[in-house]
C-alpha positions in Angstrom: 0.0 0.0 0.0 2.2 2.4 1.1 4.6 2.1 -2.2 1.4 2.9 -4.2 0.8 6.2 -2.2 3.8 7.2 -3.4 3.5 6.7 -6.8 0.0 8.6 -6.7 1.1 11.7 -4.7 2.9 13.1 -7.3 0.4 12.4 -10.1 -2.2 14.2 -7.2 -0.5 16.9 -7.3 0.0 17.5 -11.0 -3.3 16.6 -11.3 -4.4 19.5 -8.7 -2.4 22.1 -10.6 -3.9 21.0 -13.8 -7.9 21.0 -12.0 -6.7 24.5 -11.1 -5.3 26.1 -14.0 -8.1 24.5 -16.4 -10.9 26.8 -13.8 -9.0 29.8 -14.5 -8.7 29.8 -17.8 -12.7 28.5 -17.8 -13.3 31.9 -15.6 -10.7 34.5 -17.4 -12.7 32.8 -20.7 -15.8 33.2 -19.5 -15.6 36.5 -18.6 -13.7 37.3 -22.1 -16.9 36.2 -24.0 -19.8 38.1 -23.1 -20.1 37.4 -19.0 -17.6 40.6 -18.7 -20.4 43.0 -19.0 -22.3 40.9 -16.4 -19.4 40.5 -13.9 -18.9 44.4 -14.4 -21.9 45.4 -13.5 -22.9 43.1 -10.9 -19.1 44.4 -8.9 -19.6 48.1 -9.8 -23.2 48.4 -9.6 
């Protein structure tokens, strides 16, 4: 067991970085498209 928690914690944390940069680019895209205007107004009224 313990030899195969090591081979998994680095793919877990590749894996986290990847989850992580794949939601920003899904927010900074989203907000490119068309939900900018939305986003605007809702934080600046």
């Amino acid at each position: 067991m313990a030899a195969e928690e090591d081979e998994y914690s680095g793919f877990n944390d590749t894996r986290q970085r990847r989850v992580k940069i794949t939601a920003w680019v899904t927010i900074v895209a989203l907000i490119l498209v068309g939900g900018g205007a939305t986003v605007f107004a809702l934080l600046f009224g």
